[in-house]
C-alpha positions, 0 to 999 in steps of 0.5 A: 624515401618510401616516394623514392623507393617506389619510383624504383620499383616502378622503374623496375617493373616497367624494365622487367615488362618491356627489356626482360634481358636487360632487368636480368643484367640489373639485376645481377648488379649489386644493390647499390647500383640497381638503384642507378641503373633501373631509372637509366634503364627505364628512361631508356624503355620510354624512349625507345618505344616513344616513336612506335606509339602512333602511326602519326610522326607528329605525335612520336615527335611530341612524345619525343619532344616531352622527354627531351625537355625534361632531360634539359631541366635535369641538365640545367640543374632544376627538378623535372615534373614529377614522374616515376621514371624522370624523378628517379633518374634526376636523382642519379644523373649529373648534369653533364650527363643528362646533357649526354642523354639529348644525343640519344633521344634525337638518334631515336628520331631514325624510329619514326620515319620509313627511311633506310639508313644511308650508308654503314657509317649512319647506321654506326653512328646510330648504333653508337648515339643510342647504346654507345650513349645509354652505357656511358651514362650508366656506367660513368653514374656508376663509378670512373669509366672510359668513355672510349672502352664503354663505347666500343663495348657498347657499339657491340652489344648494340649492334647484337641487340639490333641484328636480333631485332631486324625481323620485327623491324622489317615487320613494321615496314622498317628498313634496318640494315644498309646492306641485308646480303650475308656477307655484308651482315657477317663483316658488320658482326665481325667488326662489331665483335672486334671492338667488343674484344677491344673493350675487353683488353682494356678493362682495367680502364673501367672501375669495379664500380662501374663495371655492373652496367657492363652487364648489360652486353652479356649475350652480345659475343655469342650473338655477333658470332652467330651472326659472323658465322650463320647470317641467315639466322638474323632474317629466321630470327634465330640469334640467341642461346637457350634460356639455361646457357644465357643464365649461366652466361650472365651469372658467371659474368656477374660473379667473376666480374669480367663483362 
């Protein structure tokens, strides 16, 4: 018990440094659930950061691959090797939904490599196997979801998550978006914030227990609209509220219950 209680701090931890947003949502979450919900997080972090490790493809490949097999033994119903992130997550993952997990990592693959998307629907696609995939996990470990409901929240929060994102992208010599032209980034917004609403008049589809890793889209509706309505702030890099507002957002959200 003491192992595993320090596999969720660590987990914790490791959020708090690198995703400080989504560690404030956990941990807004009832306790029950930051136990669940700090190893998905954290499994996502290492994934996530897994292709910007070196500039050599073949050694984010390798850092890719290692994960991937360690998902497949959580699948397969074995214990993976011992590690403060894939322990934990063994503990709160059902093999189904480990095997859900693989779809995400072989989206990251897109991080390595220098080639732009192909077209609106690969980067939807994209959107929908990282984000789309880490909330149903989560939510689905949580307590009765639709699958549809959290992906359609999910594709909004992720395509908020991923506009904030788009100058240090385009730092790192990436080519984020199909189309960067205002208006095409204002219709991406819009139809994003449309299936965020979506989510939203189908929330009696998503179970109280779930509904916690829901949390994790608290600043996403302000962002899509500022985006919707001033795209020029994705290339400034000026998407967000005030630290104040954001808090108050995400308490509000976590005390009424309504994602």
């Amino acid at each position: 018990m003491m192992e595993h209680d320090a596999d969720i701090a660590a987990c914790a931890a490791l959020l708090q440094r690198a995703d400080p947003e989504r560690f404030r949502a956990t941990m807004a979450a009832p306790p029950v659930a930051r136990r669940v919900l700090f190893p998905i997080h954290a499994f996502n972090v290492e994934i996530a950061r897994a292709p910007w490790v070196s500039e050599e493809p073949m050694i984010a490949e390798m850092r890719l691959q290692w994960w991937r097999e360690g998902i497949e033994r959580i699948a397969a119903g074995e214990r993976p090797r011992r590690h403060e992130v894939l322990t934990p997550l063994a503990d709160v993952l059902a093999p189904h939904t480990a095997a859900s997990l693989d779809g995400l990592i072989a989206a990251r693959r897109w991080d390595i490599h220098h080639e732009p998307f192909e077209d609106a629907a690969q980067f939807g696609r994209y959107i929908d196997d990282t984000t789309g995939t880490l909330l149903v996990a989560a939510a689905q470990s949580l307590g009765p979801a639709d699958e549809a409901v959290v992906r359609d929240f999910a594709h909004g929060v992720g395509v908020a998550n991923w506009l904030r994102a788009v100058p240090a992208l385009e730092a790192r010599g990436r080519i984020p978006l199909p189309d960067r032209s205002g208006s095409a980034i204002a219709e991406l917004a819009a139809a994003a914030l449309e299936r965020l609403a979506r989510a939203r008049r189908s929330r009696a589809r998503v179970s109280r227990r779930a509904a916690p890793a829901l949390l994790a889209g608290w600043q996403a509706g302000a962002i899509l609209r500022q985006a919707r309505d001033e795209p020029g702030r994705v290339a400034a890099g000026r998407l967000g509220s005030s630290e104040a507002r954001a808090r108050l957002r995400l308490m509000l959200r976590a005390v009424g219950g309504r994602w």
